[in-house]
KOLVEXTI-79457 format. One record per residue: residue in three letters; x, y, z of N, C-alpha, C in turn. Coordinates in steps of 0.02 Angstrom, whole numbers, plus 50000, padded with zeros to 5 digits. Atoms other than C-alpha are relative to their C-alpha. Layout:
// KOLVEXTI-79457
<site aa="Ala" n_east="X" n_north="Y" n_up="Z" ca_east="X" ca_north="Y" ca_up="Z" c_east="X" c_north="Y" c_up="Z"/>
...
***
This chain:
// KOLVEXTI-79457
<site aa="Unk" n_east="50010" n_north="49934" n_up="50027" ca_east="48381" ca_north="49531" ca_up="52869" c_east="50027" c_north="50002" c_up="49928"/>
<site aa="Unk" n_east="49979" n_north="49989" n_up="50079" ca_east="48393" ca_north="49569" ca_up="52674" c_east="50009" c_north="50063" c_up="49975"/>
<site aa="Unk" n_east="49992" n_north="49933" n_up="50014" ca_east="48458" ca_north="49712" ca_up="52599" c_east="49956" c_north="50024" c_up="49932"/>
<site aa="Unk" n_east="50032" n_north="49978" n_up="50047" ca_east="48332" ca_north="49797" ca_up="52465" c_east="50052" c_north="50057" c_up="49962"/>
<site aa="Unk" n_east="49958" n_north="49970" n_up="50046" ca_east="48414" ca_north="49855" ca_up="52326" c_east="49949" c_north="50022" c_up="49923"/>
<site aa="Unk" n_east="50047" n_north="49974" n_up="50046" ca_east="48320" ca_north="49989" ca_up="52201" c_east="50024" c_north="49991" c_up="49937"/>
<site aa="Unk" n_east="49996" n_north="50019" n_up="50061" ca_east="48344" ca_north="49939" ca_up="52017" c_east="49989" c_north="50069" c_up="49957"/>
<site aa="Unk" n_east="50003" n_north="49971" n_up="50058" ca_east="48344" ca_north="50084" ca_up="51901" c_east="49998" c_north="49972" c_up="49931"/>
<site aa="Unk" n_east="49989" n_north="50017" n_up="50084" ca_east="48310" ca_north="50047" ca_up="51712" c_east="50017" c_north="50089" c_up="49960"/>
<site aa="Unk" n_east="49994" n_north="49938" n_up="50049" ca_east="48365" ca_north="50193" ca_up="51594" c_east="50030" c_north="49999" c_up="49937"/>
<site aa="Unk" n_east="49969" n_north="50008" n_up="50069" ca_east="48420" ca_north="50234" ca_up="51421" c_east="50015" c_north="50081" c_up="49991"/>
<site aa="Unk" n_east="49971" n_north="49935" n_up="50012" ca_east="48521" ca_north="50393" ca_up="51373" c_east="49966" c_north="50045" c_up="49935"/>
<site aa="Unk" n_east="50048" n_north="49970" n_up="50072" ca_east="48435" ca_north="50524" ca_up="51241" c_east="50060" c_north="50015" c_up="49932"/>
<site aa="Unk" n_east="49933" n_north="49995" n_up="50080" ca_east="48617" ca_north="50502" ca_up="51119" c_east="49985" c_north="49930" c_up="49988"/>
<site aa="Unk" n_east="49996" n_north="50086" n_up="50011" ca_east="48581" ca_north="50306" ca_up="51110" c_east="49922" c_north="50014" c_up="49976"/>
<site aa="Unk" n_east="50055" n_north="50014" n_up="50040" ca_east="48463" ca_north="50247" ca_up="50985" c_east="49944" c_north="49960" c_up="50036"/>
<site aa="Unk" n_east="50060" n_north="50035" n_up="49930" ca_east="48292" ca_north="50191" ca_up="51082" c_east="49998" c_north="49947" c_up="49987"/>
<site aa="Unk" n_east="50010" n_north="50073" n_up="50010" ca_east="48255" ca_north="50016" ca_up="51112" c_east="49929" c_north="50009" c_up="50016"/>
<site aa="Unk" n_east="50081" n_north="49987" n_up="50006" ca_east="48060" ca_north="49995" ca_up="51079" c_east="49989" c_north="49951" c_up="50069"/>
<site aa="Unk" n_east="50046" n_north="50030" n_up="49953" ca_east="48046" ca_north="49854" ca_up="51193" c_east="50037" c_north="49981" c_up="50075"/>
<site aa="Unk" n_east="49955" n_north="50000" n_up="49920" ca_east="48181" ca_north="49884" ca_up="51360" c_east="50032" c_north="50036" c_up="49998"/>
<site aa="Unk" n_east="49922" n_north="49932" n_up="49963" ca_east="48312" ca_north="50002" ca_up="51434" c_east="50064" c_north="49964" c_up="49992"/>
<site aa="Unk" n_east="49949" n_north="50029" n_up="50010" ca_east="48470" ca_north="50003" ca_up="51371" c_east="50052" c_north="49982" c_up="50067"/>
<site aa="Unk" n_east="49953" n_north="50025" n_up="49936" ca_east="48548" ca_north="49996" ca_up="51560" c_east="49946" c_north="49988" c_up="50052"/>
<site aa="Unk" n_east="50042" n_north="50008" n_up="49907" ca_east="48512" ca_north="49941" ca_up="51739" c_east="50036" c_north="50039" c_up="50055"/>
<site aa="Unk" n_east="49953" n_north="49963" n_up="49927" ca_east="48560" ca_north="50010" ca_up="51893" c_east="50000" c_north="49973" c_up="50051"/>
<site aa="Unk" n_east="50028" n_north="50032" n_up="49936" ca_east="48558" ca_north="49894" ca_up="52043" c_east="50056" c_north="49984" c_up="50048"/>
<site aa="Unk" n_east="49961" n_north="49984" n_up="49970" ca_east="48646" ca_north="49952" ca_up="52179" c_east="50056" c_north="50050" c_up="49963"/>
<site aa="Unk" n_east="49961" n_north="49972" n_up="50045" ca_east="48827" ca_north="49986" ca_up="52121" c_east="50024" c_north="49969" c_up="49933"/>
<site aa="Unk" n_east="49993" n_north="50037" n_up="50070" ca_east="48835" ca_north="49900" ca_up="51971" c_east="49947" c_north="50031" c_up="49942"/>
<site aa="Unk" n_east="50038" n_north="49975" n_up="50072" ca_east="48779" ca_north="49952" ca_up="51791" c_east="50006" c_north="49951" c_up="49966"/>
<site aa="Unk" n_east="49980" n_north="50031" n_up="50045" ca_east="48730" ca_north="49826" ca_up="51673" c_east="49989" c_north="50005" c_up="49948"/>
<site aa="Unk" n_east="50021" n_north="49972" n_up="50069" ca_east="48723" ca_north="49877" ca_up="51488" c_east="49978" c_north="49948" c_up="49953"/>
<site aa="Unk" n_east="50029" n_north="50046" n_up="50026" ca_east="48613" ca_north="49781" ca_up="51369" c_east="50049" c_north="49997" c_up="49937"/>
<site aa="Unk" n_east="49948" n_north="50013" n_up="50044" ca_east="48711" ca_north="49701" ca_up="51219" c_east="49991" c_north="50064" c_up="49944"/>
<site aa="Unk" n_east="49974" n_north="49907" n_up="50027" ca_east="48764" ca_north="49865" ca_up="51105" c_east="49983" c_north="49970" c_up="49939"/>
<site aa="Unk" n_east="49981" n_north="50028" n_up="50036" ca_east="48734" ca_north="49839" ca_up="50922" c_east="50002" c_north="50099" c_up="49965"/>
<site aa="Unk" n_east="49969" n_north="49975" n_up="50046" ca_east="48803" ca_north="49964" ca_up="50779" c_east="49921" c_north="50053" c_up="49965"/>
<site aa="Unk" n_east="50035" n_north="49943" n_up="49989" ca_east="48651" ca_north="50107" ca_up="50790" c_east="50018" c_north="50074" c_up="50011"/>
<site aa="Unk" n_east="49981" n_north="49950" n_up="49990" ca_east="48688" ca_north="50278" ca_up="50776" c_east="49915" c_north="50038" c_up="50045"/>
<site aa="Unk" n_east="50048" n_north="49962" n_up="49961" ca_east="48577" ca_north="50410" ca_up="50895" c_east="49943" c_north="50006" c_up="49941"/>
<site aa="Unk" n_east="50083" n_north="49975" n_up="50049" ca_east="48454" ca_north="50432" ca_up="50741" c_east="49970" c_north="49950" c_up="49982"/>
<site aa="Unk" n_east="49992" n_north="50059" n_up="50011" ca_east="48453" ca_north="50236" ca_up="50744" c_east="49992" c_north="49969" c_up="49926"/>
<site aa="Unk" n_east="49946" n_north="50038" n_up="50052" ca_east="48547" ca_north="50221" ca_up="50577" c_east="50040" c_north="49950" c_up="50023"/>
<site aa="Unk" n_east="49937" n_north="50037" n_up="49986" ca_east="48656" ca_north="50059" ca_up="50554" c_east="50067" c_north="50062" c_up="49973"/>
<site aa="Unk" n_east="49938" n_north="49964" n_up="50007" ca_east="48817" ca_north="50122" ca_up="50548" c_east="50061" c_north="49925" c_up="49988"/>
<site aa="Unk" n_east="49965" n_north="50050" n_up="50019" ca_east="48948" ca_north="49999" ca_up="50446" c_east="49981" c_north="49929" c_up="49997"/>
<site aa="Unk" n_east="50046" n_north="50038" n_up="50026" ca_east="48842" ca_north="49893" ca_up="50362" c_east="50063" c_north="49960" c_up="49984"/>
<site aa="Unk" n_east="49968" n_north="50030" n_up="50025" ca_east="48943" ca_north="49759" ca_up="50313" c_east="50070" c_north="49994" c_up="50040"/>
<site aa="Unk" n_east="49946" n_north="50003" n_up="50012" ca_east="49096" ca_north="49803" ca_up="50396" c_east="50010" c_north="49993" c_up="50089"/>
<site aa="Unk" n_east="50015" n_north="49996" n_up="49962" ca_east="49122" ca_north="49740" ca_up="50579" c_east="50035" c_north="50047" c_up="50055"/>
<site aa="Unk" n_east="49962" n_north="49952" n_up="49979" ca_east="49269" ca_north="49852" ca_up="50629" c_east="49960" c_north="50070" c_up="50011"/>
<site aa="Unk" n_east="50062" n_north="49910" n_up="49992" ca_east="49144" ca_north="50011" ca_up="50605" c_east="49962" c_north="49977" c_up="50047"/>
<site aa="Unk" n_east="50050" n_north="50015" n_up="49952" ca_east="49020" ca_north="49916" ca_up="50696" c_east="50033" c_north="50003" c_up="50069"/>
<site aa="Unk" n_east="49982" n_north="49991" n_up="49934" ca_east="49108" ca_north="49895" ca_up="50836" c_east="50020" c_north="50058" c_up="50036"/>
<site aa="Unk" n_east="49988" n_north="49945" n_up="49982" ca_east="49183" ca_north="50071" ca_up="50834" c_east="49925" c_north="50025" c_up="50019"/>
<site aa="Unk" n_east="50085" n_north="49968" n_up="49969" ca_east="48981" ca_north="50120" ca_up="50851" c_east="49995" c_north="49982" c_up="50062"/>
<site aa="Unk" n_east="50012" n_north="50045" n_up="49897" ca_east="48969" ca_north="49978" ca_up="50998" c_east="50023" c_north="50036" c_up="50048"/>
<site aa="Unk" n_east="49951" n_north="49969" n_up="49938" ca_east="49094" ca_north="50068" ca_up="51091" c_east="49986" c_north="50068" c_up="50011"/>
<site aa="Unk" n_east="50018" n_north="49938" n_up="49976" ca_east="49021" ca_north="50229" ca_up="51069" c_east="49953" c_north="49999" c_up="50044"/>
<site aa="Unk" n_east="50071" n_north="49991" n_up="49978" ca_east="48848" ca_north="50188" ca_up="51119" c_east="50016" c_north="49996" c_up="50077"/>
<site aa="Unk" n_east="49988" n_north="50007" n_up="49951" ca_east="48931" ca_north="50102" ca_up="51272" c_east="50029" c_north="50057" c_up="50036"/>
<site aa="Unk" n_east="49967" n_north="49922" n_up="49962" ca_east="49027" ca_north="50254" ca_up="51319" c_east="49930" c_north="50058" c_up="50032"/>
<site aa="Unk" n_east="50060" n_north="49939" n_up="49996" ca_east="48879" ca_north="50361" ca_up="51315" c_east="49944" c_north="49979" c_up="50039"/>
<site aa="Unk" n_east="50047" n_north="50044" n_up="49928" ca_east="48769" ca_north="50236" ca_up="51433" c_east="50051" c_north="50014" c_up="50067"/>
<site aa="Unk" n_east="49976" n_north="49995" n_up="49955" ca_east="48909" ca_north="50234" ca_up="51547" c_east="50004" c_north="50064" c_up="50033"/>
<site aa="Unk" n_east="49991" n_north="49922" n_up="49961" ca_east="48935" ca_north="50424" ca_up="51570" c_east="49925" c_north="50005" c_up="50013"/>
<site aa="Unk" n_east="50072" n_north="49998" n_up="49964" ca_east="48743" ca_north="50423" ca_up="51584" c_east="49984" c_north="49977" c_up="50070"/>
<site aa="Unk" n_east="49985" n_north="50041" n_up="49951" ca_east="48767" ca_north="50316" ca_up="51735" c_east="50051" c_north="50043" c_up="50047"/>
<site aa="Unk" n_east="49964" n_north="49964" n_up="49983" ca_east="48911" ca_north="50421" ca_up="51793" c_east="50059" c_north="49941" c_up="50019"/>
<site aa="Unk" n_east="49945" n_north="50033" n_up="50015" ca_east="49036" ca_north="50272" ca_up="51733" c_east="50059" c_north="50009" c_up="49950"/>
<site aa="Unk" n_east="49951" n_north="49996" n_up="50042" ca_east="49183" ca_north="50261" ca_up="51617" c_east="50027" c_north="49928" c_up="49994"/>
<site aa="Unk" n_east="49977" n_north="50075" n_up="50018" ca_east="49268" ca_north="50130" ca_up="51525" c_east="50054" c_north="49969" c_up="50060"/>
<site aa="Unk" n_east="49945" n_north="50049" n_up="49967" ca_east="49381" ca_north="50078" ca_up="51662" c_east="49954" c_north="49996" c_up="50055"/>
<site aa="Unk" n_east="50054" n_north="50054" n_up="49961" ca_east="49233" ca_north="50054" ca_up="51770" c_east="49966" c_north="49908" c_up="50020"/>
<site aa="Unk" n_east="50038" n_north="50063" n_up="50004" ca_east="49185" ca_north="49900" ca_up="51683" c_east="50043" c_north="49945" c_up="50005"/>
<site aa="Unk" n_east="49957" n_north="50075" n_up="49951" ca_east="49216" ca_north="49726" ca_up="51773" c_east="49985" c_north="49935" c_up="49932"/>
<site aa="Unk" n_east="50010" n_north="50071" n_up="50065" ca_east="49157" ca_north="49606" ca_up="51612" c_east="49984" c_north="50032" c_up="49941"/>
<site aa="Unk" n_east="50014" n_north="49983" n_up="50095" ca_east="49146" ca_north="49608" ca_up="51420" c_east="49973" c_north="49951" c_up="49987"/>
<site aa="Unk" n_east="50030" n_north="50062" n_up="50059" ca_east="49040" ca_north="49484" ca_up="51320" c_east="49988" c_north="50023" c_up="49942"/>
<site aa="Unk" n_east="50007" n_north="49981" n_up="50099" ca_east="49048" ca_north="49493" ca_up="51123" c_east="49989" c_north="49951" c_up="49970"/>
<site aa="Unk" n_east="49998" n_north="50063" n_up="50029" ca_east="48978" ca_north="49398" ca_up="51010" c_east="49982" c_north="50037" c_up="49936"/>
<site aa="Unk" n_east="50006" n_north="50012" n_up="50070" ca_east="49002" ca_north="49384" ca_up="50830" c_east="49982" c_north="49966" c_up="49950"/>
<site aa="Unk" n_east="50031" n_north="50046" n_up="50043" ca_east="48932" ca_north="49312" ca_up="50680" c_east="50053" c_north="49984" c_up="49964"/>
<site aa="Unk" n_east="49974" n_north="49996" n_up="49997" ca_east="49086" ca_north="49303" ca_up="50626" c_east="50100" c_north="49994" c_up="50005"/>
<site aa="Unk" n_east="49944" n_north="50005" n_up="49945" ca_east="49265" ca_north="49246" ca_up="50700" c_east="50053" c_north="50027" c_up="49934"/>
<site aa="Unk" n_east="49930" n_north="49952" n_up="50037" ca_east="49379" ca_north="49331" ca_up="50529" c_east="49994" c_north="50075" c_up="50018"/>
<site aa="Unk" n_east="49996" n_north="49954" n_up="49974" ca_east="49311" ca_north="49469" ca_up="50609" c_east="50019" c_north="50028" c_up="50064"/>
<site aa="Unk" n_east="50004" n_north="49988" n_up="49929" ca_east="49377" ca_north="49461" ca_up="50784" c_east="50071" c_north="50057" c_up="49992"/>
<site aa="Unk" n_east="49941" n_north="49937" n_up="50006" ca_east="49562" ca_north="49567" ca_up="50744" c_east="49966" c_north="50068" c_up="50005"/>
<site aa="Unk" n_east="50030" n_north="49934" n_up="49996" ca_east="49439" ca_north="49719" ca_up="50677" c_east="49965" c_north="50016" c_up="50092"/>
<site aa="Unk" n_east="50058" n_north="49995" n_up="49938" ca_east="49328" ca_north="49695" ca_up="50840" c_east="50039" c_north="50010" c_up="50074"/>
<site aa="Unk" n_east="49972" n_north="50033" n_up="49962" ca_east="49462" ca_north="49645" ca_up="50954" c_east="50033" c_north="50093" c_up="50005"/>
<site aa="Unk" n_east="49978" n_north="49939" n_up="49985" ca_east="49557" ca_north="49817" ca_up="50909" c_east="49948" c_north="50050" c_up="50025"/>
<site aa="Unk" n_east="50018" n_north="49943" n_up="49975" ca_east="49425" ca_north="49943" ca_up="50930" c_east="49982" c_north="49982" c_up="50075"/>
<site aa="Unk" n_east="50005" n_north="50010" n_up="49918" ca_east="49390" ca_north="49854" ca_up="51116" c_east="50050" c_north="50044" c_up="50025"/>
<site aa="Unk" n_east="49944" n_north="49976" n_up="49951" ca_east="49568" ca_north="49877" ca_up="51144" c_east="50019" c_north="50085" c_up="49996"/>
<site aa="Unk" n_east="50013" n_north="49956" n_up="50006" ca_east="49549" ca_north="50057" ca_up="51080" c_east="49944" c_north="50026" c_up="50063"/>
<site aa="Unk" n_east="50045" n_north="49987" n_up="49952" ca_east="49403" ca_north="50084" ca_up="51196" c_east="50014" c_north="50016" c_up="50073"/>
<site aa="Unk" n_east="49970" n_north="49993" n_up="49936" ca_east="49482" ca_north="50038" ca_up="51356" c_east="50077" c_north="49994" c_up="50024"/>
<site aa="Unk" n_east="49918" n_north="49960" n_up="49989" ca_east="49666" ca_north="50087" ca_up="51330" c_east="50043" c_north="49923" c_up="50045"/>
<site aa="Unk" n_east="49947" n_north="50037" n_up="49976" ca_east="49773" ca_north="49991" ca_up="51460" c_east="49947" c_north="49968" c_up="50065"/>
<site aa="Unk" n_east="50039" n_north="50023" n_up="49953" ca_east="49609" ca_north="49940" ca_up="51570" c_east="49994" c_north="49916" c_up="49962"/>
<site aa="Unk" n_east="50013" n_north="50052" n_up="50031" ca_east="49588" ca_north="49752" ca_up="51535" c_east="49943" c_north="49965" c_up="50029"/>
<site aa="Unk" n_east="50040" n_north="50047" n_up="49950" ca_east="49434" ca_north="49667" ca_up="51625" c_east="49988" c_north="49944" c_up="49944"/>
<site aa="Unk" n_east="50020" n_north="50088" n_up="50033" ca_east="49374" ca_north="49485" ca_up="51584" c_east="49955" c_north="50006" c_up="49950"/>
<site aa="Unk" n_east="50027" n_north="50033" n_up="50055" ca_east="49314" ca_north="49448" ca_up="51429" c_east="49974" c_north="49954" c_up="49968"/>
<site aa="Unk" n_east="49996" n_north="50052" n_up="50044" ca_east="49237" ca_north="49332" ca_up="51339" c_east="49948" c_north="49998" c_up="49911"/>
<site aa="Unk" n_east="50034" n_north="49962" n_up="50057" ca_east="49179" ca_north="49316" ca_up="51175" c_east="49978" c_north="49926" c_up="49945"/>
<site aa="Unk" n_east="50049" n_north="50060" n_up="50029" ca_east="49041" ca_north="49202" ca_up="51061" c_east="49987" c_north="50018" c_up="49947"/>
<site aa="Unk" n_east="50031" n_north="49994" n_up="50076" ca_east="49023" ca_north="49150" ca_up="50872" c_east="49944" c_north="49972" c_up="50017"/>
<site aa="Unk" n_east="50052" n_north="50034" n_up="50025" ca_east="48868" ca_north="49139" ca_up="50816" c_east="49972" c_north="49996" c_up="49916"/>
<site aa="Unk" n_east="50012" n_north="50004" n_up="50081" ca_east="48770" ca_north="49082" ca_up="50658" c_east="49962" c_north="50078" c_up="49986"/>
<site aa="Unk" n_east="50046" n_north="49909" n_up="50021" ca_east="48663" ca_north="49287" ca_up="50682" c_east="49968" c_north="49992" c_up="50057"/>
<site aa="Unk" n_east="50030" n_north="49949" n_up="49938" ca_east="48607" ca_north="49408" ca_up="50786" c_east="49931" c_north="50023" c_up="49984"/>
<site aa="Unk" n_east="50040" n_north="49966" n_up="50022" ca_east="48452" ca_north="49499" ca_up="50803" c_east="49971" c_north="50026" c_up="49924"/>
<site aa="Unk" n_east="50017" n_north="49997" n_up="50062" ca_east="48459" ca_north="49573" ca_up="50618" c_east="50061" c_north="49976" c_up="49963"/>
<site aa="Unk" n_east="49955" n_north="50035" n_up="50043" ca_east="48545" ca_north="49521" ca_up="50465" c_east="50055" c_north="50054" c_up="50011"/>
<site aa="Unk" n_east="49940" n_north="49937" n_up="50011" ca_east="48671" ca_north="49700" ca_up="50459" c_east="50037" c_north="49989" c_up="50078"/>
<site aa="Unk" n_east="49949" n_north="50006" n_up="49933" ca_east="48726" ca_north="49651" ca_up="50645" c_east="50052" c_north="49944" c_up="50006"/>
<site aa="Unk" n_east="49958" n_north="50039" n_up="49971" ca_east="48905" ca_north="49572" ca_up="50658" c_east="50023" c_north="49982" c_up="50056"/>
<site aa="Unk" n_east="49983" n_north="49983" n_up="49938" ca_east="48935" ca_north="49623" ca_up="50824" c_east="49945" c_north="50034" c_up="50013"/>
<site aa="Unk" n_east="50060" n_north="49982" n_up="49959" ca_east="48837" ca_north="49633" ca_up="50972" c_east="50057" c_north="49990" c_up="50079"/>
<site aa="Unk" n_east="49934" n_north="49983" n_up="49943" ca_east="48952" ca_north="49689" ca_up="51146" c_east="49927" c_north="50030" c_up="50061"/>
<site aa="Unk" n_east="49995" n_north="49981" n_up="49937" ca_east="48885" ca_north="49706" ca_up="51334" c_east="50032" c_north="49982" c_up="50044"/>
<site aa="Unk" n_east="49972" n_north="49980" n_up="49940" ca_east="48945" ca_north="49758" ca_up="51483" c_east="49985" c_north="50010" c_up="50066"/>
<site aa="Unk" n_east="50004" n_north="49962" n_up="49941" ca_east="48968" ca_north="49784" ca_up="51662" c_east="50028" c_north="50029" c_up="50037"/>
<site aa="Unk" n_east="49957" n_north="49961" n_up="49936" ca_east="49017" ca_north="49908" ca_up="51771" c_east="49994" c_north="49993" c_up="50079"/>
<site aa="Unk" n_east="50002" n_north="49992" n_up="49905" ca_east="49057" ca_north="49931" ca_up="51960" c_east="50018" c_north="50073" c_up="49989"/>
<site aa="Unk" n_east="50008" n_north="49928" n_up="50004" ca_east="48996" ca_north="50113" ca_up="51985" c_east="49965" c_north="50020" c_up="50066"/>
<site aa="Unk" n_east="50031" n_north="49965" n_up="49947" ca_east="48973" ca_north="50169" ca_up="52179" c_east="49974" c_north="50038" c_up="49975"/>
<site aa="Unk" n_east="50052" n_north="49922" n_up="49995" ca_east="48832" ca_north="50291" ca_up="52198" c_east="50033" c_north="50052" c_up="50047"/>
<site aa="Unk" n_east="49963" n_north="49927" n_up="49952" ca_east="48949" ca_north="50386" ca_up="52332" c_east="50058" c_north="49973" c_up="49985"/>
<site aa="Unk" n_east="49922" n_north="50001" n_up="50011" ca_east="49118" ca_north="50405" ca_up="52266" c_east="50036" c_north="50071" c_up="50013"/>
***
């Protein structure tokens, strides 16, 4: 016997649209948020150049998927970040630890030579563990 498990895709109307997927999933109790980049709701970059801003965006967008979801930052069970990057990991590293206060889940985190576009230093997803009956 297998258990069927319904998949939600969705994206919140404060997060900047993604033309070609949903910024989250829903399957079961778990939320998984697609990697975040530095988009404001009117999908302006926001801290062009500077990855500390960017990441402060990352962490908004993520906030605002999660409460869409009916999660919060101490929901989430993993972090992946990756940067183009690594003199930028202090800026990046603080606004995480800003984000989720005294919650710590597993982390890990990847230089690369670029992301998606040239203005993206940072690029951050996540997952949560979010019963549907709590």
């Amino acid at each position: 016997m297998t258990a069927q498990t319904t998949i939600r895709l969705d994206s919140p109307p404060d997060v900047a649209r993604a033309t070609t997927y949903e910024h989250a999933a829903r399957a079961g109790d778990f939320v998984f948020v697609a990697g975040q980049v530095a988009r404001d709701e009117n999908n302006q970059w926001v801290g062009v150049g500077d990855a500390g801003q960017q990441a402060a965006q990352v962490y908004r967008n993520i906030g605002r998927i999660l409460a869409h979801f009916g999660a919060n930052p101490a929901d989430v069970v993993k972090i992946n970040t990756i940067m183009t990057d690594r003199n930028d990991r202090d800026a990046v590293t603080a606004e995480r630890l800003k984000f989720f206060g005294d919650h710590r889940p597993p982390h890990t985190g990847i230089i690369v030579n670029g992301l998606g576009s040239p203005e993206v230093k940072v690029e951050v997803e996540v997952i949560a563990y979010c019963p549907q009956v709590r």
